[in-house]
PDBQT receptor file of N, H, CA, C and O in Angstrom, charges set to zero:
ATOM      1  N   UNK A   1       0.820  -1.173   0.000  1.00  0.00    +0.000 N 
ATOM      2  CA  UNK A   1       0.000   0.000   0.000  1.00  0.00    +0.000 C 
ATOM      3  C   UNK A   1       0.877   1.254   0.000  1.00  0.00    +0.000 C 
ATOM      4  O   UNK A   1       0.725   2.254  -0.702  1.00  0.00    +0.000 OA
ATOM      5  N   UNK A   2       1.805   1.021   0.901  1.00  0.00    +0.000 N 
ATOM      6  H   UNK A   2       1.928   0.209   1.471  1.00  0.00    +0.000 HD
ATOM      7  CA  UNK A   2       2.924   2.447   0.465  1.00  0.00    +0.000 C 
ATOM      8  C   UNK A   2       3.401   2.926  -0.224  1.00  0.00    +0.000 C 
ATOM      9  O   UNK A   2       3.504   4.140  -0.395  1.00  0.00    +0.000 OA
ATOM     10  N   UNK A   3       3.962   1.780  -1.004  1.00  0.00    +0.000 N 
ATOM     11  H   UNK A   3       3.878   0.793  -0.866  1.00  0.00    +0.000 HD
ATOM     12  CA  UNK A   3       4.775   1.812  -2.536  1.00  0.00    +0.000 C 
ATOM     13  C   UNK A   3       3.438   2.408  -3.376  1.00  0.00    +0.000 C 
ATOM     14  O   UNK A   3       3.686   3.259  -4.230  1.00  0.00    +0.000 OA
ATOM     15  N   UNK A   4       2.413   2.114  -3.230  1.00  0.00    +0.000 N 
ATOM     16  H   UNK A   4       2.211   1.423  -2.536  1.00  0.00    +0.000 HD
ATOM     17  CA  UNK A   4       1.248   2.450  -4.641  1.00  0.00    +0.000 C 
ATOM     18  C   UNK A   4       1.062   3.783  -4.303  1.00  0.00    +0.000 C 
ATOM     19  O   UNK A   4       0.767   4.645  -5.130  1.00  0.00    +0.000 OA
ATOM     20  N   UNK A   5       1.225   3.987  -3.102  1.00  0.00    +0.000 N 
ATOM     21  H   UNK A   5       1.464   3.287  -2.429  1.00  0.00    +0.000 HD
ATOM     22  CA  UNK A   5       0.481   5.334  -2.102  1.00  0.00    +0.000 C 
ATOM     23  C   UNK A   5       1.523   6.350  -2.698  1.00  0.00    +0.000 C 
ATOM     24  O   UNK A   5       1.013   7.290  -3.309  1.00  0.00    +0.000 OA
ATOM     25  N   UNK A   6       3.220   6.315  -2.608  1.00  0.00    +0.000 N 
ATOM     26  H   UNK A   6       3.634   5.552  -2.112  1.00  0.00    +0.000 HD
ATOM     27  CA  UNK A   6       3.740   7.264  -2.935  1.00  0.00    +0.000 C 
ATOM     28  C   UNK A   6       4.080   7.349  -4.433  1.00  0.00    +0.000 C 
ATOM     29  O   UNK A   6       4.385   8.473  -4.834  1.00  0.00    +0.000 OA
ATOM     30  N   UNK A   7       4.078   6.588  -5.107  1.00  0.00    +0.000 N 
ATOM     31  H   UNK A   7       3.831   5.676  -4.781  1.00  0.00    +0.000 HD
ATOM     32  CA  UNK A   7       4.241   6.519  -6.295  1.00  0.00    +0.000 C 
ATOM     33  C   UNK A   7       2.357   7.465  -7.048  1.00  0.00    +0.000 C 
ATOM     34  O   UNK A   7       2.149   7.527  -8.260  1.00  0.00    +0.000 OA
ATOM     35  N   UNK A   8       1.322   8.040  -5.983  1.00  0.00    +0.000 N 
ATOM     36  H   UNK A   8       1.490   7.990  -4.999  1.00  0.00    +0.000 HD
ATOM     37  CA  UNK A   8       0.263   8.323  -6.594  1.00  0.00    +0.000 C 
ATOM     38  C   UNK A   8      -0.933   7.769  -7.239  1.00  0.00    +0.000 C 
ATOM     39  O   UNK A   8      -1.817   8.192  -7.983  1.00  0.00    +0.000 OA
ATOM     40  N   UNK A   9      -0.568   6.465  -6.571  1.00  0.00    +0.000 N 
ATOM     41  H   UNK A   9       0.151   6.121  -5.966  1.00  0.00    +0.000 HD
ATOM     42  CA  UNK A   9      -2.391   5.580  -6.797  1.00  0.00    +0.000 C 
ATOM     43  C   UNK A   9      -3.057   5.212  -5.770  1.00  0.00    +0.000 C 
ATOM     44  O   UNK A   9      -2.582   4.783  -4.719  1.00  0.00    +0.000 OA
ATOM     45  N   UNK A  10      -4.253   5.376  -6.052  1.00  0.00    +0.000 N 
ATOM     46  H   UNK A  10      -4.639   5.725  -6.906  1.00  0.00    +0.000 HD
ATOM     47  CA  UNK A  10      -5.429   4.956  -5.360  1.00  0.00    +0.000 C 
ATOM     48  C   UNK A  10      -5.648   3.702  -5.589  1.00  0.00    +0.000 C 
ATOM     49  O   UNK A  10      -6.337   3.471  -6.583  1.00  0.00    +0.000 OA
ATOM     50  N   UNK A  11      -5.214   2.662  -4.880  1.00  0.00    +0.000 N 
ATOM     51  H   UNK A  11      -4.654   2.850  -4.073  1.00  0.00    +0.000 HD
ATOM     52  CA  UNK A  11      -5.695   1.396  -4.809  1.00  0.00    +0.000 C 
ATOM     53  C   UNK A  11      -6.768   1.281  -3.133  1.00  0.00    +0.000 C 
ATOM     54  O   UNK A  11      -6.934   2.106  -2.234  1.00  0.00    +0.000 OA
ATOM     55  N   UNK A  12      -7.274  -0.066  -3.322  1.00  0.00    +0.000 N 
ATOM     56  H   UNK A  12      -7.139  -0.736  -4.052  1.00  0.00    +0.000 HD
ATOM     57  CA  UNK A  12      -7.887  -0.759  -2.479  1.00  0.00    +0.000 C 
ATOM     58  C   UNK A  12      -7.496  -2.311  -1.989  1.00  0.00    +0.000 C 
ATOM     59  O   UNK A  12      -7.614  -3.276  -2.745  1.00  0.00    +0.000 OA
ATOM     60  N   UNK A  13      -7.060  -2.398  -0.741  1.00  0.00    +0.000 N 
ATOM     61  H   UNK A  13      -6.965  -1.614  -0.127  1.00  0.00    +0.000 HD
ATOM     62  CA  UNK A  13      -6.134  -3.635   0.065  1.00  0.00    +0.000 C 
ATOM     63  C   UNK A  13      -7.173  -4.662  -0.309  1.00  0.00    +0.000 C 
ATOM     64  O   UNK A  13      -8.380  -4.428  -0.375  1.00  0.00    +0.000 OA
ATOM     65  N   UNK A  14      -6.552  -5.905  -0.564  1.00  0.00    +0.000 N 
ATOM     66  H   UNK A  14      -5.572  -6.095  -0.510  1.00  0.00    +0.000 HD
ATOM     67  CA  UNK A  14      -7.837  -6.803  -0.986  1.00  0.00    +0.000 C 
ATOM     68  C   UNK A  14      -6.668  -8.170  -0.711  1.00  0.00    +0.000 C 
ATOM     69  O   UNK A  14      -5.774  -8.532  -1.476  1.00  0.00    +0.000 OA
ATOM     70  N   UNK A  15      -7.064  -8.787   0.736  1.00  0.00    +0.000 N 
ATOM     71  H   UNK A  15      -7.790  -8.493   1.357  1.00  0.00    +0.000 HD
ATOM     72  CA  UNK A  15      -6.229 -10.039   0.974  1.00  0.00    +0.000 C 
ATOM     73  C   UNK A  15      -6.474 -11.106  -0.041  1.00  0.00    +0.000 C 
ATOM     74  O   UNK A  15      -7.572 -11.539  -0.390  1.00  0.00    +0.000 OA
ATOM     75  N   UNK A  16      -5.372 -11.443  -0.437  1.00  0.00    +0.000 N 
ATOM     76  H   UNK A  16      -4.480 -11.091  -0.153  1.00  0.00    +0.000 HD
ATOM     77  CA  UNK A  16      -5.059 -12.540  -1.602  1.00  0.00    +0.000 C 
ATOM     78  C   UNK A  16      -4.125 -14.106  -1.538  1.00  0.00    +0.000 C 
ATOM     79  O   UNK A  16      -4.139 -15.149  -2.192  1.00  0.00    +0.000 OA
ATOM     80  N   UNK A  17      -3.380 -13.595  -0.407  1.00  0.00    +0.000 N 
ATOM     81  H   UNK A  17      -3.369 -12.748   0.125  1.00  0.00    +0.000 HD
ATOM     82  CA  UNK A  17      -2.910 -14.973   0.370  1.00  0.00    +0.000 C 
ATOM     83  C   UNK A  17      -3.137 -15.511   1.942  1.00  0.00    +0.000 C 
ATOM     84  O   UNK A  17      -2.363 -15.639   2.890  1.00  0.00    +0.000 OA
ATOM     85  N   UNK A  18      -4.062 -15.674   1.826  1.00  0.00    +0.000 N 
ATOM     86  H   UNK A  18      -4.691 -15.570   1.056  1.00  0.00    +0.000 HD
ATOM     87  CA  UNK A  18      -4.576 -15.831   3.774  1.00  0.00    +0.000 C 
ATOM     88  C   UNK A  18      -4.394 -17.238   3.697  1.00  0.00    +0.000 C 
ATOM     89  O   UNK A  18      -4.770 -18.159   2.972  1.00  0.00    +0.000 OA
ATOM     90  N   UNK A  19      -3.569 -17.052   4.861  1.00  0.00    +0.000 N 
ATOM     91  H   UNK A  19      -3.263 -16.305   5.450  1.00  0.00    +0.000 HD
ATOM     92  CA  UNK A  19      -3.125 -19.196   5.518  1.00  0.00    +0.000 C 
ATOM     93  C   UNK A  19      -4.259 -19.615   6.671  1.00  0.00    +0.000 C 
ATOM     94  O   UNK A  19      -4.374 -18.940   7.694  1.00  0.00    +0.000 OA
ATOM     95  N   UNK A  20      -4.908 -20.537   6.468  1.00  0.00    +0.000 N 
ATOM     96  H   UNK A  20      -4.814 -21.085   5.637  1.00  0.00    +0.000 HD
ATOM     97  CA  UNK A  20      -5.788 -20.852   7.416  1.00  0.00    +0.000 C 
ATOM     98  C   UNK A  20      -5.865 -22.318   7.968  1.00  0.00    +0.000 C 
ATOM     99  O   UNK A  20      -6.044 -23.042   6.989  1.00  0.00    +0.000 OA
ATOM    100  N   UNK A  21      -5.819 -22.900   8.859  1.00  0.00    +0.000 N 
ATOM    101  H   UNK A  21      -5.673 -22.311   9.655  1.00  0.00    +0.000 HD
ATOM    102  CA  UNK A  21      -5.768 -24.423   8.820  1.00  0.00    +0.000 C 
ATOM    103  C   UNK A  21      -6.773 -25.127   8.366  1.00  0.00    +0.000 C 
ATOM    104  O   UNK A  21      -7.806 -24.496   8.594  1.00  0.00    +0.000 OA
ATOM    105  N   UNK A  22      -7.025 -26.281   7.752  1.00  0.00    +0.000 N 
ATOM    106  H   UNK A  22      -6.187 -26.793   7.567  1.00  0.00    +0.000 HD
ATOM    107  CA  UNK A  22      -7.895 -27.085   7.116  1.00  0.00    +0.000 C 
ATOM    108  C   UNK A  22      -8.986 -27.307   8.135  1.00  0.00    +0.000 C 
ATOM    109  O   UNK A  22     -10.193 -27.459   7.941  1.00  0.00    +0.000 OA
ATOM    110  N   UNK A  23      -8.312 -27.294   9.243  1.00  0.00    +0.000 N 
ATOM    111  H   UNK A  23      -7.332 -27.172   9.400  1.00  0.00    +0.000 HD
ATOM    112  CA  UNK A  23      -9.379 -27.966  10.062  1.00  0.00    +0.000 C 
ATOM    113  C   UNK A  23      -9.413 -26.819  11.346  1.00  0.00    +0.000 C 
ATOM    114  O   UNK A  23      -8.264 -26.994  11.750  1.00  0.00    +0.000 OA
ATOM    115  N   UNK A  24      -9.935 -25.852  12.171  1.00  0.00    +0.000 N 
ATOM    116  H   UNK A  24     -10.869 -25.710  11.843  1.00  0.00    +0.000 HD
ATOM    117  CA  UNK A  24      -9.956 -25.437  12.948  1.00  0.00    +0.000 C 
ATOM    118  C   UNK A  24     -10.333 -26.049  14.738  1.00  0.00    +0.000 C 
ATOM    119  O   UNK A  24     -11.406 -26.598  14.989  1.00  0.00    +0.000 OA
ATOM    120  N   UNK A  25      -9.555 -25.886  15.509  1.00  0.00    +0.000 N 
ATOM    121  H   UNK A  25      -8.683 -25.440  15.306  1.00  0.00    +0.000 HD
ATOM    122  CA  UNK A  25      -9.314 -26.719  16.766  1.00  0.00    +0.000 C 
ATOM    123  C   UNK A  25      -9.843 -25.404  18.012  1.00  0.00    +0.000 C 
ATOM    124  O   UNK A  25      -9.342 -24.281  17.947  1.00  0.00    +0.000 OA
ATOM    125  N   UNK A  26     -10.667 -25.684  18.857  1.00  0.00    +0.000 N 
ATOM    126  H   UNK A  26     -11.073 -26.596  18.910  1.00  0.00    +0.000 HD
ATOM    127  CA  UNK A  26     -10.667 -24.969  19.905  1.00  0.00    +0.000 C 
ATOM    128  C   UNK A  26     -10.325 -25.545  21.049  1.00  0.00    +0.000 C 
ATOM    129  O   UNK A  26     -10.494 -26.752  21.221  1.00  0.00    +0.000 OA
ATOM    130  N   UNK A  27      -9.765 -24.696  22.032  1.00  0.00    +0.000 N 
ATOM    131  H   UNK A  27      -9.628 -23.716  21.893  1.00  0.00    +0.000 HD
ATOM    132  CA  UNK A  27      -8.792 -24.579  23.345  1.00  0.00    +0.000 C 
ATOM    133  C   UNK A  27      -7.685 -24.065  23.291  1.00  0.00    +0.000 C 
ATOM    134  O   UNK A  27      -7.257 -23.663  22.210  1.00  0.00    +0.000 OA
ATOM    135  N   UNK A  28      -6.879 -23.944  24.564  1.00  0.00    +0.000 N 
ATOM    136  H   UNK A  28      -7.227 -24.271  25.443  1.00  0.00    +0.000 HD
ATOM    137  CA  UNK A  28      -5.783 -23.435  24.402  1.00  0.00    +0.000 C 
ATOM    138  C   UNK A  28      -4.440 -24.451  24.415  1.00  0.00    +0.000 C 
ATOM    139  O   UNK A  28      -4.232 -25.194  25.374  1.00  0.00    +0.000 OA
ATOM    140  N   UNK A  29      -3.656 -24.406  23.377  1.00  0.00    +0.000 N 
ATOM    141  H   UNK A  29      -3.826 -23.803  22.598  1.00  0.00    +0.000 HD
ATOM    142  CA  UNK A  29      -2.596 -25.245  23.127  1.00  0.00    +0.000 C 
ATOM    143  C   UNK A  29      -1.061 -24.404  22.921  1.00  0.00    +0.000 C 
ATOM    144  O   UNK A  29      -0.968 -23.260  22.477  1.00  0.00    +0.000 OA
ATOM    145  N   UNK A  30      -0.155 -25.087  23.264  1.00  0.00    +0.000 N 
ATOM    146  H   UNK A  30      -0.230 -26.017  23.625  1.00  0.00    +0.000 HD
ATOM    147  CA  UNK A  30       0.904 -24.275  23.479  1.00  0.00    +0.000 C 
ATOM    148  C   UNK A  30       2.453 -25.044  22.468  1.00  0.00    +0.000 C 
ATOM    149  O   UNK A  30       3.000 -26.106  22.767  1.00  0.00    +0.000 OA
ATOM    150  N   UNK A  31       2.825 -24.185  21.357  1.00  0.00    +0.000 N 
ATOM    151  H   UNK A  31       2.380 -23.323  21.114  1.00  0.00    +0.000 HD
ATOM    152  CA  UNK A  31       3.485 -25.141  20.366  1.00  0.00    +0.000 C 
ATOM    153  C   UNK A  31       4.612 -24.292  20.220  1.00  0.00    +0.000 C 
ATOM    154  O   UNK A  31       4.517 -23.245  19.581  1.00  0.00    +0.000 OA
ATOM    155  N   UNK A  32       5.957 -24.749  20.901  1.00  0.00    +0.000 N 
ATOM    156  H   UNK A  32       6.034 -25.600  21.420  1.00  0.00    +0.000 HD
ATOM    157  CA  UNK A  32       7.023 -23.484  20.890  1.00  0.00    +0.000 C 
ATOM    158  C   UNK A  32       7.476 -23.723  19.542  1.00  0.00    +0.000 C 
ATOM    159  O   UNK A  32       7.995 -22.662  19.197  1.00  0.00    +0.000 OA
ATOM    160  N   UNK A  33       7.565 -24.654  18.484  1.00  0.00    +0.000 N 
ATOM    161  H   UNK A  33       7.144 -25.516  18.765  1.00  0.00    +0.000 HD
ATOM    162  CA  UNK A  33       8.003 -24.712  16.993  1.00  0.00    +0.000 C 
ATOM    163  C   UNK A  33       7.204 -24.183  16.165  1.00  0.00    +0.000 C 
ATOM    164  O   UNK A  33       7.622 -23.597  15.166  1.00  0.00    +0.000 OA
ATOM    165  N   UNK A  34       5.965 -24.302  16.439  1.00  0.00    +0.000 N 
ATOM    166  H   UNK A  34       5.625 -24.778  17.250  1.00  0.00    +0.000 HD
ATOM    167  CA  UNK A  34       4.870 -23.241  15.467  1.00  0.00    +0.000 C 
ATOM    168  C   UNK A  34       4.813 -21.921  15.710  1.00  0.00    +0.000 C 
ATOM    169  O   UNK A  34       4.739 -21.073  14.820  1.00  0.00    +0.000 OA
ATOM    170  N   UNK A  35       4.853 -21.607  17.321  1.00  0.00    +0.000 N 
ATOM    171  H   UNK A  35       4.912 -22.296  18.044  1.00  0.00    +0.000 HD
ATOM    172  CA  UNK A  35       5.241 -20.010  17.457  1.00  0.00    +0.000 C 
ATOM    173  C   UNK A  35       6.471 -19.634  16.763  1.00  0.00    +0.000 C 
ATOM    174  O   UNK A  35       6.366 -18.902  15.779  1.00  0.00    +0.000 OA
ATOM    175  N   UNK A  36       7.472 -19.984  17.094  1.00  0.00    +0.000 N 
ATOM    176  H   UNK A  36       7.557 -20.578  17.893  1.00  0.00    +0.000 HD
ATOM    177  CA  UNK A  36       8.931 -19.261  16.358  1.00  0.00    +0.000 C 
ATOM    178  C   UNK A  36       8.209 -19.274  14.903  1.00  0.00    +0.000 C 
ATOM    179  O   UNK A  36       8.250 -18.210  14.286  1.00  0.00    +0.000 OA
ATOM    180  N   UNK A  37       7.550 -20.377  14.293  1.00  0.00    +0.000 N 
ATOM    181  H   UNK A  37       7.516 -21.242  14.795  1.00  0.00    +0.000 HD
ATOM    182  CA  UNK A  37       7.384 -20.262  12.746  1.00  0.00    +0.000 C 
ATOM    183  C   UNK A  37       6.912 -19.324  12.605  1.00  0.00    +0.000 C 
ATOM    184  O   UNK A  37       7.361 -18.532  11.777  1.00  0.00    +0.000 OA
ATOM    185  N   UNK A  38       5.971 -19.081  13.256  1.00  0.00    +0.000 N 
ATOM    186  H   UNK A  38       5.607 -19.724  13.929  1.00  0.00    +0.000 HD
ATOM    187  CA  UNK A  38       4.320 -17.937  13.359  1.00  0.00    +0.000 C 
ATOM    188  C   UNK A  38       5.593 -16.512  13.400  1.00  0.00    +0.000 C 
ATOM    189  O   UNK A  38       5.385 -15.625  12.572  1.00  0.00    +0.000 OA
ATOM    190  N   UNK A  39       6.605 -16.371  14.160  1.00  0.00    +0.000 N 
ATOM    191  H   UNK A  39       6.774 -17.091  14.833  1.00  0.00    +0.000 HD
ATOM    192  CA  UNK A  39       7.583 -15.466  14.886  1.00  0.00    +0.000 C 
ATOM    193  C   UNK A  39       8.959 -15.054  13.937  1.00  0.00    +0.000 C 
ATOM    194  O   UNK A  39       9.837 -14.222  14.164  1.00  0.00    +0.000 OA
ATOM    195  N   UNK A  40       8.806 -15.814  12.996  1.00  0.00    +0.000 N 
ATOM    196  H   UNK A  40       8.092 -16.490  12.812  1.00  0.00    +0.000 HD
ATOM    197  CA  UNK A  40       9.682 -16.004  11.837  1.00  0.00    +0.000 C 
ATOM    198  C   UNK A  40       8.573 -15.282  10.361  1.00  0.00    +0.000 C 
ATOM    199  O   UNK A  40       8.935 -14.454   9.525  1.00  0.00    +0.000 OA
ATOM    200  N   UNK A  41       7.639 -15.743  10.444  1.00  0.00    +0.000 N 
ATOM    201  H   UNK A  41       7.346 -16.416  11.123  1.00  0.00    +0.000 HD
ATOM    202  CA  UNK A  41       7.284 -14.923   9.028  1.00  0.00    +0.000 C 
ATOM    203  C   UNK A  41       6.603 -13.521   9.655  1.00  0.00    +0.000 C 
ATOM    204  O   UNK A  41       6.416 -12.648   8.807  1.00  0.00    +0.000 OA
ATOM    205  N   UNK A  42       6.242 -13.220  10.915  1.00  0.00    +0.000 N 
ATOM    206  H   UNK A  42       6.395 -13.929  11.604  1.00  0.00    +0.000 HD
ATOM    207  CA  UNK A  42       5.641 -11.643  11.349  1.00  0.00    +0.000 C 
ATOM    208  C   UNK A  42       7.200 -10.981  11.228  1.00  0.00    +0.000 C 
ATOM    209  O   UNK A  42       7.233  -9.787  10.928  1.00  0.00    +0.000 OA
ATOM    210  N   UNK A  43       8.675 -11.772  11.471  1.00  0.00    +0.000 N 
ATOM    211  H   UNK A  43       8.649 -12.741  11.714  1.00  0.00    +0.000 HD
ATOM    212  CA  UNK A  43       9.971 -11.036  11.663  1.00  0.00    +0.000 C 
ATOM    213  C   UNK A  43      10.050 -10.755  10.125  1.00  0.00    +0.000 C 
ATOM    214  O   UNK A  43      10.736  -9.740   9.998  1.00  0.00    +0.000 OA
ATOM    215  N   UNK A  44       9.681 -11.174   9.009  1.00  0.00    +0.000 N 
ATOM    216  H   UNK A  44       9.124 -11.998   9.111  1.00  0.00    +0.000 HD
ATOM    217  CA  UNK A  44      10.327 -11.227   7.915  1.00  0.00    +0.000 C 
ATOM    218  C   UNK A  44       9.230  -9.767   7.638  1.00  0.00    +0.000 C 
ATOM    219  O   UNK A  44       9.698  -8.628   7.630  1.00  0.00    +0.000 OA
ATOM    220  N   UNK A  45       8.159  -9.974   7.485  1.00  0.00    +0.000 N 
ATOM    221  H   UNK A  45       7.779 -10.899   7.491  1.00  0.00    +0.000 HD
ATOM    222  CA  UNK A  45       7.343  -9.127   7.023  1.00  0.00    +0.000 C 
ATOM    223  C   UNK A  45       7.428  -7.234   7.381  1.00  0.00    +0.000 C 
ATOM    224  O   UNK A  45       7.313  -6.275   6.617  1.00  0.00    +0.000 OA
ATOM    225  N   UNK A  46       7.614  -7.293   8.503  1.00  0.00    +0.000 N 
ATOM    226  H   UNK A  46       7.707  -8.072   9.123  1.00  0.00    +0.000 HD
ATOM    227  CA  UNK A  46       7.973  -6.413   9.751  1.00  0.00    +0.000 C 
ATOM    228  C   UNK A  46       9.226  -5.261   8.882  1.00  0.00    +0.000 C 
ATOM    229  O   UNK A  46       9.203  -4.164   8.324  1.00  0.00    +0.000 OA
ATOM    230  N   UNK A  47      10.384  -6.502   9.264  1.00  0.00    +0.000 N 
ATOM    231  H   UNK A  47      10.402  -7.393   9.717  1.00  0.00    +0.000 HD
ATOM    232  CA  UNK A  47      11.779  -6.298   8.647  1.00  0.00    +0.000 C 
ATOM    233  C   UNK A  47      11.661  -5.369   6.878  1.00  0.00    +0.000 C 
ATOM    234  O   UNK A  47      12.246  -4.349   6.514  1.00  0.00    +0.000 OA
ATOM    235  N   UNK A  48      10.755  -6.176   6.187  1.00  0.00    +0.000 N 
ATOM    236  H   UNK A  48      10.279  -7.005   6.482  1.00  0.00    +0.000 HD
ATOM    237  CA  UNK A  48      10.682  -5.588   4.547  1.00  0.00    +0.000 C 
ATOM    238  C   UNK A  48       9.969  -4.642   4.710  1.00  0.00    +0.000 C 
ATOM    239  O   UNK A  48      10.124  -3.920   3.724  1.00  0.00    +0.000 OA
ATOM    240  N   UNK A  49       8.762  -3.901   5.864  1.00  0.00    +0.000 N 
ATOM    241  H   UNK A  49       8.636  -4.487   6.664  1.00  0.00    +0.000 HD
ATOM    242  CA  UNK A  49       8.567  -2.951   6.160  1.00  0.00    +0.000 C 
ATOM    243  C   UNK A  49       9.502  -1.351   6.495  1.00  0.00    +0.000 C 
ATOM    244  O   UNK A  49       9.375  -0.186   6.117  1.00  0.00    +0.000 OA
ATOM    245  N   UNK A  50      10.252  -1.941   7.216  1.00  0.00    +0.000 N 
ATOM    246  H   UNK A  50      10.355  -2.887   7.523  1.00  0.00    +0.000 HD
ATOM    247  CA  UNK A  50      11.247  -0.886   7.776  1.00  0.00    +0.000 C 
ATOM    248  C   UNK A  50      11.540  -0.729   6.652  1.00  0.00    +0.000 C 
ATOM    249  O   UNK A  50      10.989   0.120   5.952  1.00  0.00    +0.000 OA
ATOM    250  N   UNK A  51      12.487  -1.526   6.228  1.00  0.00    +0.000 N 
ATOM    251  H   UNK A  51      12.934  -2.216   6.798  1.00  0.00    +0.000 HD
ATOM    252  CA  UNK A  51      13.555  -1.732   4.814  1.00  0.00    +0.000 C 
ATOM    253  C   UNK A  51      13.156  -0.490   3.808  1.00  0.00    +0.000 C 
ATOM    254  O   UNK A  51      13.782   0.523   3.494  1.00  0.00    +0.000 OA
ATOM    255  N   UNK A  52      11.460  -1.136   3.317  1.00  0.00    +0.000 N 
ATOM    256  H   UNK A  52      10.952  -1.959   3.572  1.00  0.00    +0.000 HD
ATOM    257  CA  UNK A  52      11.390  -0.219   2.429  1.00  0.00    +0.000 C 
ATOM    258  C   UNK A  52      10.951   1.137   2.895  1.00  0.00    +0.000 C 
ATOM    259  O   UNK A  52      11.099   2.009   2.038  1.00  0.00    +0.000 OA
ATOM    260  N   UNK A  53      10.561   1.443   3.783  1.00  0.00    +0.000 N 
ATOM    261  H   UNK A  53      10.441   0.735   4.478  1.00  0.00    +0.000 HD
ATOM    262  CA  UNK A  53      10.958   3.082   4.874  1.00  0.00    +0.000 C 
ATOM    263  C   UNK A  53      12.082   3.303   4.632  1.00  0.00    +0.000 C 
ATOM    264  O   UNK A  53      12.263   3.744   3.497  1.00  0.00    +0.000 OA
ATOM    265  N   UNK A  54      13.309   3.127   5.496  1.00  0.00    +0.000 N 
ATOM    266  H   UNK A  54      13.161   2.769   6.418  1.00  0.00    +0.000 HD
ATOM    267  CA  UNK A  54      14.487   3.610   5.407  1.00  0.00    +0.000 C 
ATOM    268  C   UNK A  54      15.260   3.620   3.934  1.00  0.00    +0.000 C 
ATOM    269  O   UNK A  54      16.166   4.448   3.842  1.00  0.00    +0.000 OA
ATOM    270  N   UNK A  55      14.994   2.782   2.768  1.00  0.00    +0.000 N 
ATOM    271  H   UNK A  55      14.258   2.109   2.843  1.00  0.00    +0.000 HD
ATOM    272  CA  UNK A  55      15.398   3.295   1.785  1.00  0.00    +0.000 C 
ATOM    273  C   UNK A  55      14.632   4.020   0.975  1.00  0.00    +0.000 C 
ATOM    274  O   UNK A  55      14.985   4.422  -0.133  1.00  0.00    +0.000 OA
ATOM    275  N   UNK A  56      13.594   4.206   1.479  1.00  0.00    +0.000 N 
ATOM    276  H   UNK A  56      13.307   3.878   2.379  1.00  0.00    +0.000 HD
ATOM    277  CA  UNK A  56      12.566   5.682   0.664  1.00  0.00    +0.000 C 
ATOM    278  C   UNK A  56      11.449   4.801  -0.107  1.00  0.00    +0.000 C 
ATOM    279  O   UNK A  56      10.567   5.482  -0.630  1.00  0.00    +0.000 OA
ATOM    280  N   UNK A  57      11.381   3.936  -0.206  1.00  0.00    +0.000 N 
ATOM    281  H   UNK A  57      12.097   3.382   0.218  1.00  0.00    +0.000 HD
ATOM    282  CA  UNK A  57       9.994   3.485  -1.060  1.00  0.00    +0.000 C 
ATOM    283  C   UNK A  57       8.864   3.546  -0.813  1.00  0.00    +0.000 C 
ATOM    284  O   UNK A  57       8.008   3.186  -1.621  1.00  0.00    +0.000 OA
ATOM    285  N   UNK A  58       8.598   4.004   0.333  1.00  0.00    +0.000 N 
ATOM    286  H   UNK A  58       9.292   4.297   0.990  1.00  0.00    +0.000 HD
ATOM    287  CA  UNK A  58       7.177   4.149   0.699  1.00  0.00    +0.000 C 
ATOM    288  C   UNK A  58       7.256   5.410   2.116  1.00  0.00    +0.000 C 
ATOM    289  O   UNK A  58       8.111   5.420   3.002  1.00  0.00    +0.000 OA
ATOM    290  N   UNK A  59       6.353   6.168   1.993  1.00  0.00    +0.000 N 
ATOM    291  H   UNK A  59       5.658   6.160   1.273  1.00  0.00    +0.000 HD
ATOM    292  CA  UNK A  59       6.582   7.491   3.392  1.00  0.00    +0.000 C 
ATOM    293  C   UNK A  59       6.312   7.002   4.922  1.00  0.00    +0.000 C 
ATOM    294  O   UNK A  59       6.479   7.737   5.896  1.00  0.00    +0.000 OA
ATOM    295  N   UNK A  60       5.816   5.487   4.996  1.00  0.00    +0.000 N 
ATOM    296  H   UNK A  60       5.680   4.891   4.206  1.00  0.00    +0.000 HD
ATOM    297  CA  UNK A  60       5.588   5.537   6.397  1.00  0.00    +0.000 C 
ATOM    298  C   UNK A  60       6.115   4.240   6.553  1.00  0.00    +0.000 C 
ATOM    299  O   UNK A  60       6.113   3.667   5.463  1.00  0.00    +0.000 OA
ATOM    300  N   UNK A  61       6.609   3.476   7.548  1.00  0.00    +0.000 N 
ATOM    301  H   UNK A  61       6.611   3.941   8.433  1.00  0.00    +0.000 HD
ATOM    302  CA  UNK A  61       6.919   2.265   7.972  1.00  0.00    +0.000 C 
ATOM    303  C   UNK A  61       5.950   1.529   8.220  1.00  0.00    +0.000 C 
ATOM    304  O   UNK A  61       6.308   0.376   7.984  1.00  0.00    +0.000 OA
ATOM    305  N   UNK A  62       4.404   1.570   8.738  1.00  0.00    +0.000 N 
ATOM    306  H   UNK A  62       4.113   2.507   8.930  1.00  0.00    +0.000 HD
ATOM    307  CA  UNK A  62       3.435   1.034   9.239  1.00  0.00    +0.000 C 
ATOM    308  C   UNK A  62       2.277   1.666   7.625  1.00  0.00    +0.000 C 
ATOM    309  O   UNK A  62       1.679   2.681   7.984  1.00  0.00    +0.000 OA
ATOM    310  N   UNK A  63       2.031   1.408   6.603  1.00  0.00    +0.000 N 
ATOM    311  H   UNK A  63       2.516   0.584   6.310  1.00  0.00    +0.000 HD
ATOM    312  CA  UNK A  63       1.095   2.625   6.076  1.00  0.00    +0.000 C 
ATOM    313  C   UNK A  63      -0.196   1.839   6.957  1.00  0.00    +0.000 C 
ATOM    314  O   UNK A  63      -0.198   0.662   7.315  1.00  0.00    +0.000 OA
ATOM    315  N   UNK A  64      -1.463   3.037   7.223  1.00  0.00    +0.000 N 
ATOM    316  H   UNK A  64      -1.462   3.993   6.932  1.00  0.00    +0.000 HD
ATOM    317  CA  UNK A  64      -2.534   2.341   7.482  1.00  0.00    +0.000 C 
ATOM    318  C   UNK A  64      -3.727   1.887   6.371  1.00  0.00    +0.000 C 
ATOM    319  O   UNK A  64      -3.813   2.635   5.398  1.00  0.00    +0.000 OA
ATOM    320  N   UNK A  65      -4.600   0.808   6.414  1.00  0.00    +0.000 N 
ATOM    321  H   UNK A  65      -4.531   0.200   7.205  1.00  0.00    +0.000 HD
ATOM    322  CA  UNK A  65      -5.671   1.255   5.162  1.00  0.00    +0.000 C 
ATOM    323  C   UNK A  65      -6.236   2.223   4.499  1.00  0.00    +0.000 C 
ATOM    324  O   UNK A  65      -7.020   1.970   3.584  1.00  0.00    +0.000 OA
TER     325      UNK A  65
């Protein structure tokens, strides 16, 4: 959204890759290898945020909708 935002377009956010499990489970369960995973792609995403802030591609680090 930043990159379109400063470059001067009006787009609209429209999720296109959502991960969901096949099967959904209720309670509370505690999985320290799925968190780091879960903790590993929010670090990656996060990270290409800043990135493209500090080298100018987009005006805000966070853009909002």
């Amino acid at each position: 959204m930043g990159v379109f935002r400063k470059q001067g377009w009006n787009v609209l956010a429209y999720p296109v890759d959502f991960v969901s499990p096949a099967r959904a489970r209720l309670g509370l369960r505690f999985n320290i290898l799925q968190g780091l995973q879960e903790t590993s792609k929010a670090s990656h995403e996060w990270v290409g945020l800043i990135i493209y802030w500090l080298t100018g591609r987009t005006m805000r680090p966070f853009p909002g909708p």
